[in-house]
C-alpha positions as CSV (number, residue, x, y, z in Angstrom):
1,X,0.0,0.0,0.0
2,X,1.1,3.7,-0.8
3,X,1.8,6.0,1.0
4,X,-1.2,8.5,2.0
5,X,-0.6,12.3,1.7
6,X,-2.5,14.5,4.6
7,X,-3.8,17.4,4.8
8,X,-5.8,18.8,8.1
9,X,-8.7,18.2,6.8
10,X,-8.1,14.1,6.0
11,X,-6.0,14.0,9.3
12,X,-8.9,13.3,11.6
13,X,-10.4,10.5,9.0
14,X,-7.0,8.9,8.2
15,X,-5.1,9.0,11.1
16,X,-7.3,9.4,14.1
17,X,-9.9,7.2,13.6
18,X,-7.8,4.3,12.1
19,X,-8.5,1.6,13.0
20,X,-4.5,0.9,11.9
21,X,-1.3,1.8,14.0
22,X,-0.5,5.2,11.7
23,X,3.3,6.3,11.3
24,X,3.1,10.4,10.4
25,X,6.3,11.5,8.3
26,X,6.0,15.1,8.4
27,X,8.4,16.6,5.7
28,X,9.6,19.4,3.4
29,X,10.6,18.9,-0.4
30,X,13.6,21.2,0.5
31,X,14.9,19.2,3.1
32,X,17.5,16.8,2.4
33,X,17.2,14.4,5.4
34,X,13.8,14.1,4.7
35,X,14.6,13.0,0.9
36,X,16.6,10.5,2.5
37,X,14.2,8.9,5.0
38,X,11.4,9.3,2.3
39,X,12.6,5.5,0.7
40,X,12.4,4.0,3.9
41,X,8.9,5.4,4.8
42,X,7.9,3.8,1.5
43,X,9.3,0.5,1.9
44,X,7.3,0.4,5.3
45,X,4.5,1.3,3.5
46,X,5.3,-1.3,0.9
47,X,6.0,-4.2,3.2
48,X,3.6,-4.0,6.0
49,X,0.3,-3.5,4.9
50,X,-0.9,-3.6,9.0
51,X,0.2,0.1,9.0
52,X,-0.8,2.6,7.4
53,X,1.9,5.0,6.7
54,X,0.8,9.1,6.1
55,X,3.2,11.8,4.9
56,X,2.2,15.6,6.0
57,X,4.3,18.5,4.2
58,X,4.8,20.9,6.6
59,X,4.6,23.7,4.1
60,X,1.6,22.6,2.8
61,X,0.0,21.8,6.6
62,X,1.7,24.2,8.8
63,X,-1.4,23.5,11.2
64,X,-0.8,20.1,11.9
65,X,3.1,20.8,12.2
66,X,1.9,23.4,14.6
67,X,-0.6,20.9,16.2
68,X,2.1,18.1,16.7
69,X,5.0,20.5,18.2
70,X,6.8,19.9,15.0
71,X,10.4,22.5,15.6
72,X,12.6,20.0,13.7
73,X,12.1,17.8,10.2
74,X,11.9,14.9,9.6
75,X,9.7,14.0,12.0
76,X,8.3,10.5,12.7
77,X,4.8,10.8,14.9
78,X,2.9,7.1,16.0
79,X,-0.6,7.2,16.7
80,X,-2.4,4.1,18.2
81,X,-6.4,4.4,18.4
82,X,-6.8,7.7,17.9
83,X,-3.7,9.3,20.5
84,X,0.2,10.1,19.6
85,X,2.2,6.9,21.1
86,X,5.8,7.8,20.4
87,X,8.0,10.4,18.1
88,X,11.4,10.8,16.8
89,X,13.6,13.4,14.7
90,X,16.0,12.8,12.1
91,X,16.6,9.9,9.6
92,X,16.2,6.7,11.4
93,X,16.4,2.6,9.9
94,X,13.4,1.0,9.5
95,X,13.8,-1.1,11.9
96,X,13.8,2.0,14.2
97,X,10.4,3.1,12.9
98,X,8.7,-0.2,13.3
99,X,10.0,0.1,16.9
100,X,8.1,3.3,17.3
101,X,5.0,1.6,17.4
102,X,5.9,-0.9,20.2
């Protein structure tokens, strides 16, 4: 499954009220940490199909990055039944984003 792109109007629909663990990537095309952790967000995407993976653009959504305390990109924001569960900053291995959800 692809990733989903979010905007603060889907977030509520797609992420709160999944009935999936949700990984957030919030990201900016000019940032180049965030072009390098976009692959790996995919592959997640790609390869476990009991998540559902969401990217927000913080240029687009300044909101939500607003919302979620977001001071640094990228940043990696869980959500379990409706609530944030864990976040990180910075590129991480996949392995390291699964474990987010724990």
């Amino acid at each position: 499954m692809a990733e989903l792109n979010i905007t603060k109007d889907t977030f509520q629909k797609e992420v709160l009220e999944s009935d999936k663990p949700v990984i957030v990537d919030f990201w900016a095309t000019w940032c180049g940490p965030c072009r390098m952790l976009g692959p790996i967000v995919s592959e997640l995407a790609e390869e476990h199909p009991e998540i559902k993976v969401c990217k927000v653009n913080v240029d687009d959504e300044p909101d939500l990055a607003q919302q979620f305390n977001v001071m640094s990109i990228p940043f990696i924001a869980t959500f379990k039944n409706g609530q944030l569960h864990k976040s990180s900053v910075g590129v991480q291995p996949k392995e390291a984003l699964l474990a987010l959800l724990d």
